[in-house]
C-alpha atoms as a printed R data frame, in Angstrom:
    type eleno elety resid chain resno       x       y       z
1   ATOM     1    CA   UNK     A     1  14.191 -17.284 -16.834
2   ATOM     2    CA   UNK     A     2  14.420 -17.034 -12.933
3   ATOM     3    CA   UNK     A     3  10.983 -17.127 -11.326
4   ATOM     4    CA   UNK     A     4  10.821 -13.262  -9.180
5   ATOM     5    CA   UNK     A     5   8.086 -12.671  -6.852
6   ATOM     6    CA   UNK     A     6   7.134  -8.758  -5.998
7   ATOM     7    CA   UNK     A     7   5.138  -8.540  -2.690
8   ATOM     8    CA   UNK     A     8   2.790  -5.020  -2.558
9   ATOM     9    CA   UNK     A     9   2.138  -5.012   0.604
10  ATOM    10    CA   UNK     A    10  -0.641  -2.101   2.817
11  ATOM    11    CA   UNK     A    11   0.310  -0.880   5.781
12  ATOM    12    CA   UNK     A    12  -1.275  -1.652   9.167
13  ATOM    13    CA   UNK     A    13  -3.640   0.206  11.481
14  ATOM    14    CA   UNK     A    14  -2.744   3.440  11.799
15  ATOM    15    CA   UNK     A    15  -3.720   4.938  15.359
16  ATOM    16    CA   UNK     A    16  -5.912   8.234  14.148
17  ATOM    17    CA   UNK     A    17  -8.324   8.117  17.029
18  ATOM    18    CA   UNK     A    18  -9.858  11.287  15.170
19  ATOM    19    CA   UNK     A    19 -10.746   9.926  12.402
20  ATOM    20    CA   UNK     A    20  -8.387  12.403  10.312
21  ATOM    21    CA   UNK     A    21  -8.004  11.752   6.372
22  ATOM    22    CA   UNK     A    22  -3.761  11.611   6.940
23  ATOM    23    CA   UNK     A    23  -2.312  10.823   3.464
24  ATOM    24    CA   UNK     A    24   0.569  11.921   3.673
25  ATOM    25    CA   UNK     A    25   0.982  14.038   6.686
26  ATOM    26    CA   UNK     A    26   3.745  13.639   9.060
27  ATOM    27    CA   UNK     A    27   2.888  11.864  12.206
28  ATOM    28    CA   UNK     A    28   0.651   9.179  12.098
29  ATOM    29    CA   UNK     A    29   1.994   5.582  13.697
30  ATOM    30    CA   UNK     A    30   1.139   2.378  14.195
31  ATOM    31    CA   UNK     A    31  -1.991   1.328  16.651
32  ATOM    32    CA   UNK     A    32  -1.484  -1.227  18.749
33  ATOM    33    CA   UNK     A    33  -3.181  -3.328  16.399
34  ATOM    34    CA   UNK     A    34  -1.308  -1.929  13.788
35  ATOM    35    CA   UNK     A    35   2.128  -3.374  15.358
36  ATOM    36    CA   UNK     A    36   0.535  -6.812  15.658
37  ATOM    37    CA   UNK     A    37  -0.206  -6.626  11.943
38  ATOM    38    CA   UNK     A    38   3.408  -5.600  11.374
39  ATOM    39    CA   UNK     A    39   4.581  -8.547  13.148
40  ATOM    40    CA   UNK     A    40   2.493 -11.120  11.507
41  ATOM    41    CA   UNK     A    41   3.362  -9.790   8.256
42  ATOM    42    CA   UNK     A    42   6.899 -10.322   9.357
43  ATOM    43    CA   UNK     A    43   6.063 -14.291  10.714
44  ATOM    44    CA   UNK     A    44   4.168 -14.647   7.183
45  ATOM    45    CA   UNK     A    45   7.482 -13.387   5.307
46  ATOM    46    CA   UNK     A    46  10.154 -15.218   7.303
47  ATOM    47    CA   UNK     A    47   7.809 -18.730   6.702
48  ATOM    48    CA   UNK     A    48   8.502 -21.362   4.470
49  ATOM    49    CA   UNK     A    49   7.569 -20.528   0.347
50  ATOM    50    CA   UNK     A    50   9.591 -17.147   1.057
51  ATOM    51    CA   UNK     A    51  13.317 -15.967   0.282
52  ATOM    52    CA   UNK     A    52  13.023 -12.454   0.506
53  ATOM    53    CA   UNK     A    53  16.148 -10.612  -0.124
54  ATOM    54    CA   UNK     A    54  15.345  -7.120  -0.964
55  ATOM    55    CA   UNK     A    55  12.574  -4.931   1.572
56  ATOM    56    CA   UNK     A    56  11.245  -1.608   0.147
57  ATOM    57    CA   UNK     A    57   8.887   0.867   2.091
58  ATOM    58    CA   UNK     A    58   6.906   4.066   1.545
59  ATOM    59    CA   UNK     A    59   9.039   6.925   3.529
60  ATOM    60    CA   UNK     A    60   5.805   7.706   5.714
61  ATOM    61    CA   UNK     A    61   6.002   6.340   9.056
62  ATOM    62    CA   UNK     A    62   3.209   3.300   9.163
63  ATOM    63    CA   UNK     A    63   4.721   1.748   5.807
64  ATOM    64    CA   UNK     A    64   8.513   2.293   7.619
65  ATOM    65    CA   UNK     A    65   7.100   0.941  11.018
66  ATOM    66    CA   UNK     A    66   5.176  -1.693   9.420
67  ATOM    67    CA   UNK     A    67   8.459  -3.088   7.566
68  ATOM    68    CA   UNK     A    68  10.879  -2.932  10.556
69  ATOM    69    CA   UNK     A    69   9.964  -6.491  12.062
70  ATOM    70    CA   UNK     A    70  10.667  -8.376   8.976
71  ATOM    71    CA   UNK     A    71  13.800  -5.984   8.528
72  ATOM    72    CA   UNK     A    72  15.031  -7.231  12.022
73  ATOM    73    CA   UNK     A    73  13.929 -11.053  11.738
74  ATOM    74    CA   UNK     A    74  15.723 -10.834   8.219
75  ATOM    75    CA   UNK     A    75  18.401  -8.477   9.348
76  ATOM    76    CA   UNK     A    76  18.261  -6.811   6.082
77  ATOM    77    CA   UNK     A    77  17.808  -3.227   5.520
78  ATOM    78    CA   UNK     A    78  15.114  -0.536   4.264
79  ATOM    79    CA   UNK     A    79  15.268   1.208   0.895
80  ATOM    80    CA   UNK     A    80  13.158   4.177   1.359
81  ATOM    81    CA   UNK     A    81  11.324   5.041  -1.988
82  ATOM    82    CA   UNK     A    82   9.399   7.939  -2.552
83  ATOM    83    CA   UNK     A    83   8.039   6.527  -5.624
84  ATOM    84    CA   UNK     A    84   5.612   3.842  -3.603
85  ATOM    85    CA   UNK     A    85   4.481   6.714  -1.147
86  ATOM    86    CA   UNK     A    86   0.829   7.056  -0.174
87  ATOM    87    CA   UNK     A    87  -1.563   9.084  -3.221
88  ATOM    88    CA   UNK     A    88  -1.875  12.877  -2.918
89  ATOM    89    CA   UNK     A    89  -5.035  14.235  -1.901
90  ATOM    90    CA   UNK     A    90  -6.383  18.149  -1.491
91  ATOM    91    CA   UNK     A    91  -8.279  16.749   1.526
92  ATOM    92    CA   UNK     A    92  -5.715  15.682   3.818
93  ATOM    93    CA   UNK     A    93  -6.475  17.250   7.468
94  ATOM    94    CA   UNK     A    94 -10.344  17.031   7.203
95  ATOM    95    CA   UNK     A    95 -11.981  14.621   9.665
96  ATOM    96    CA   UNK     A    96 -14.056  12.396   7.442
97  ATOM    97    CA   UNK     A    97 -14.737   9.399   9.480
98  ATOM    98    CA   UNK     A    98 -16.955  11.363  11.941
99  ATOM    99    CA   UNK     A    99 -17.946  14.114   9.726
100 ATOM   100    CA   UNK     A   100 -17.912  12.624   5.818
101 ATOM   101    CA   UNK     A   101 -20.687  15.016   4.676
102 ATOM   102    CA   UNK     A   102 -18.835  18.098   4.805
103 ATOM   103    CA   UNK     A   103 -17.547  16.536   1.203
104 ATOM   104    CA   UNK     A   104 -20.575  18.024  -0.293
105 ATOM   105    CA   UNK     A   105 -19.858  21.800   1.021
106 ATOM   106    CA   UNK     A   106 -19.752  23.672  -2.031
107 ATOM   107    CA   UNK     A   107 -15.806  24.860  -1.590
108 ATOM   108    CA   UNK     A   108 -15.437  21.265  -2.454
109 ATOM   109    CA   UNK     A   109 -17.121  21.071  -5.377
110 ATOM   110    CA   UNK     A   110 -14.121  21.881  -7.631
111 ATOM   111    CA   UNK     A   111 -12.344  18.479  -6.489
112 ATOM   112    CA   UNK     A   112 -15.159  15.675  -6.935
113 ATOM   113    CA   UNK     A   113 -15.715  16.861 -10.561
114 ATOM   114    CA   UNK     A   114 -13.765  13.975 -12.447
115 ATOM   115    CA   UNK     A   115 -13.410  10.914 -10.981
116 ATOM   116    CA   UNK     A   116 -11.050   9.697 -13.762
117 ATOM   117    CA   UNK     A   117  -8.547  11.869 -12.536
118 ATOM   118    CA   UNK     A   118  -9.158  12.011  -9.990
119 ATOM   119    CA   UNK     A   119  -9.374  15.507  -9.278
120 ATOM   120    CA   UNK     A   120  -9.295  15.900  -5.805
121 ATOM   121    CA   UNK     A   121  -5.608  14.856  -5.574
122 ATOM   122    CA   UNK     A   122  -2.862  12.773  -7.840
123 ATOM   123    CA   UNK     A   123  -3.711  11.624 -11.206
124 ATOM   124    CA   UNK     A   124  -4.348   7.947 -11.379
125 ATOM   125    CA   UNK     A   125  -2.116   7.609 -13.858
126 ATOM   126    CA   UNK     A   126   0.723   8.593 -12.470
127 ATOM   127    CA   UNK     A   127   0.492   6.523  -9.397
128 ATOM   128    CA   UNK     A   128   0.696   3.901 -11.707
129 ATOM   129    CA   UNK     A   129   3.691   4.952 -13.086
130 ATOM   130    CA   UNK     A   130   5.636   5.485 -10.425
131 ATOM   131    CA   UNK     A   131   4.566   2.367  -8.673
132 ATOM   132    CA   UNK     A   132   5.565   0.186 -12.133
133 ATOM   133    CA   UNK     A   133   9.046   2.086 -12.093
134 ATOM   134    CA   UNK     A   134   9.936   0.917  -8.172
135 ATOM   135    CA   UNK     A   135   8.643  -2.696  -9.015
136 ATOM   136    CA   UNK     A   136  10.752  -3.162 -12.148
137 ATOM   137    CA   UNK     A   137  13.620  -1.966  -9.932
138 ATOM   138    CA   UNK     A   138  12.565  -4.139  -7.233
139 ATOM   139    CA   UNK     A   139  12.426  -7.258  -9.121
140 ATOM   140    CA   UNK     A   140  15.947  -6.319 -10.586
141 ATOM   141    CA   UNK     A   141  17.168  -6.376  -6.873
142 ATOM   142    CA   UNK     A   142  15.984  -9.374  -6.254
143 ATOM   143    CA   UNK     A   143  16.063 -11.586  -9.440
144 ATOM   144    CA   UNK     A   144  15.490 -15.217  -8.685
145 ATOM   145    CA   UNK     A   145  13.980 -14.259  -5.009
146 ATOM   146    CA   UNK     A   146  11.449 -12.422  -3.262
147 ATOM   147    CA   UNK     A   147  11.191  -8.638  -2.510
148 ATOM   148    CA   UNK     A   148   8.384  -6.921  -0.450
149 ATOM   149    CA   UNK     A   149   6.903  -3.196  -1.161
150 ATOM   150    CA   UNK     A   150   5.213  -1.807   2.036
151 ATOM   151    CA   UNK     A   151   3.124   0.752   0.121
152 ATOM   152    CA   UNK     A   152  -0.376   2.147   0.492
153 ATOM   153    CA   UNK     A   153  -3.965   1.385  -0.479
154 ATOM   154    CA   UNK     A   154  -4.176   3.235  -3.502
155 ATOM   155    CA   UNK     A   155  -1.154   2.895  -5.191
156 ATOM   156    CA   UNK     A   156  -1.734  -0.765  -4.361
157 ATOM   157    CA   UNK     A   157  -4.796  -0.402  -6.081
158 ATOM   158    CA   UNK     A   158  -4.859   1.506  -8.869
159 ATOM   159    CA   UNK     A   159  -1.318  -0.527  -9.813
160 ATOM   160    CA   UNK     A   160  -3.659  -4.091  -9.524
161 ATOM   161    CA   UNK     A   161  -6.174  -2.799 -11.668
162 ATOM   162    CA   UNK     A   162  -3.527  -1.605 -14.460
163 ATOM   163    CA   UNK     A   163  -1.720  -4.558 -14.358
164 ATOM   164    CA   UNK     A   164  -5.097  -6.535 -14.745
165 ATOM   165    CA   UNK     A   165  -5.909  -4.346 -17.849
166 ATOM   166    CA   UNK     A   166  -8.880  -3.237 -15.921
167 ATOM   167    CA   UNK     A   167 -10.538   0.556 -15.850
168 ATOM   168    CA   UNK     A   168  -9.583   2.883 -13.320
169 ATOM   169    CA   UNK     A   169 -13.306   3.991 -12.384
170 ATOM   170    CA   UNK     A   170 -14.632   2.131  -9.288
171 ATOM   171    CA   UNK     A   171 -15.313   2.211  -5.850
172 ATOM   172    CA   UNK     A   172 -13.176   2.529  -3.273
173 ATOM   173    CA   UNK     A   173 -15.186   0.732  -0.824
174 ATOM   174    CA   UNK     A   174 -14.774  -2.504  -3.154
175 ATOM   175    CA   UNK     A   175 -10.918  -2.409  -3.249
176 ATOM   176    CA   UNK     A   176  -9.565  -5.454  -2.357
177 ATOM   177    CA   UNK     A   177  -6.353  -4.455  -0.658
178 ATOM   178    CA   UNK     A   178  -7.309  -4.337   3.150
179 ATOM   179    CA   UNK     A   179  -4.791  -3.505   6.193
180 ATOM   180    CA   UNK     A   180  -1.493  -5.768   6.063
181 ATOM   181    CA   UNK     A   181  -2.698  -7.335   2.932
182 ATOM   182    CA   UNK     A   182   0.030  -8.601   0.101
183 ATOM   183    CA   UNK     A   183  -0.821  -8.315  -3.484
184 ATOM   184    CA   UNK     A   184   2.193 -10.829  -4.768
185 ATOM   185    CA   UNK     A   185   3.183 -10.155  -8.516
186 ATOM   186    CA   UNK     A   186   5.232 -12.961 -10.111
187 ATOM   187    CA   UNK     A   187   7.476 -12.301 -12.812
188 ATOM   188    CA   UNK     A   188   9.364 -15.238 -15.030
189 ATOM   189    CA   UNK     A   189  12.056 -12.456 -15.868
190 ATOM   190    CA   UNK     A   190  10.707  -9.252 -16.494
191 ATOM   191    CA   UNK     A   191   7.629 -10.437 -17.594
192 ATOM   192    CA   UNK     A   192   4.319 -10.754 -15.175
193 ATOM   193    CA   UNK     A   193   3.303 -14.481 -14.898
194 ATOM   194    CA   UNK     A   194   0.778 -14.244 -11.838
195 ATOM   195    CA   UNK     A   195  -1.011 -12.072  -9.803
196 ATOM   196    CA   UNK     A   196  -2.302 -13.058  -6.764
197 ATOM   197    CA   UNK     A   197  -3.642 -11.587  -3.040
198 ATOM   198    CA   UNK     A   198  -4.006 -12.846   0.498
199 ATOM   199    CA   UNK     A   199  -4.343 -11.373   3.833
200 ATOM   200    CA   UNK     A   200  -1.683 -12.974   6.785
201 ATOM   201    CA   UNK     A   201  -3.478 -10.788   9.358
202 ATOM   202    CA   UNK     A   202  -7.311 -11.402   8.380
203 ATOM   203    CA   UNK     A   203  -7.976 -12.278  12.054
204 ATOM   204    CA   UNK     A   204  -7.214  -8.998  13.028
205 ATOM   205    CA   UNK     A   205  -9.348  -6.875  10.360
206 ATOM   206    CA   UNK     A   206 -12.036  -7.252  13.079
207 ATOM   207    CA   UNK     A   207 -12.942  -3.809  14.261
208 ATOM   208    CA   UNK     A   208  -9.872  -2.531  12.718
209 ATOM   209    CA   UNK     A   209  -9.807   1.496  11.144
210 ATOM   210    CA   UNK     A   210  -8.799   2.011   7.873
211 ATOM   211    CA   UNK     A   211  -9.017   5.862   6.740
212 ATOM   212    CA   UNK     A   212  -5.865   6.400   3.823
């Protein structure tokens, strides 16, 4: 069976300079940083090892601006999925990085009851399902070759960790799925033969912002 590689790939830096929890609100582009990441992802992708033929990104505007340089270099376009789109969360708008205590405020209470859910926003679950559903088709579109997914953290994630037969509870501070990392799944057919992770911008984590 022909050897398929799927390539999950985060987004880079977004410029929030407020330190606002975005998800998925409208708005929120590429730093500076965040560009450079975007074009090193798109030098790692156009290197030798790679034949990518099909490019898939999240419809929010850091997975579609981190995409576009390997969409040029390749000159092939973007199929805009809503299935690999960033998690749901009731806490979009709230400025965590400077302020995360106002989490324990009692109106928030409700949401941080089950983290199995979780409860504060999408079901774990069924970002799992919807991510599975655009890989299968992704690997269909590029049997024999290489497609790449720019997604979201945890999607990314919470897709590894299924795949991995692993349990959804853990901490989010231990995910392994930095900025402009690449989770690569490899399929022999339609069945997953590897899974494996590496980071083509690693240089320029340092002092880097990651809020999802």
């Amino acid at each position: 069976m022909p050897r398929t590689r799927v390539h999950l790939v985060r987004h880079g830096e977004v410029h929030n300079p407020e330190g606002i929890l975005y998800g998925r609100l409208d708005g929120y582009r590429l730093s500076e940083r965040g560009r450079a990441m975007a074009q090193r992802l798109a030098e790692h992708f156009t290197g030798p090892g790679f034949d990518v033929v099909h490019l898939v990104a999240s419809p929010l505007q850091r997975a579609q601006e981190t995409i576009e340089p390997l969409s040029r270099a390749l000159d092939i376009p973007v199929c805009t999925d809503e299935r690999v789109i960033e998690a749901d969360s009731v806490f979009e708008g709230l400025d965590l990085a400077p302020n995360p205590r106002q989490l324990a405020h009692p109106r928030h209470w409700k949401h941080l009851l089950n983290p199995f859910v979780p409860s504060w926003g999408e079901p774990y679950r069924e970002q799992v399902a919807r991510m599975t559903d655009a890989i299968r088709v992704a690997r269909a579109a590029a049997e024999g070759h290489d497609a790449v997914i720019v997604s979201h953290q945890s999607p990314i994630w919470m897709t590894r960790l299924a795949l991995e037969g692993r349990g959804v509870l853990h901490d989010p501070r231990r995910r392994q799925c930095t900025l402009a990392s690449v989770t690569t799944l490899t399929f022999d057919g339609a069945t997953l033969v590897g899974l494996d992770y590496s980071e083509p911008a690693a240089d320029l984590l340092v002092g880097a912002v990651a809020i999802t």
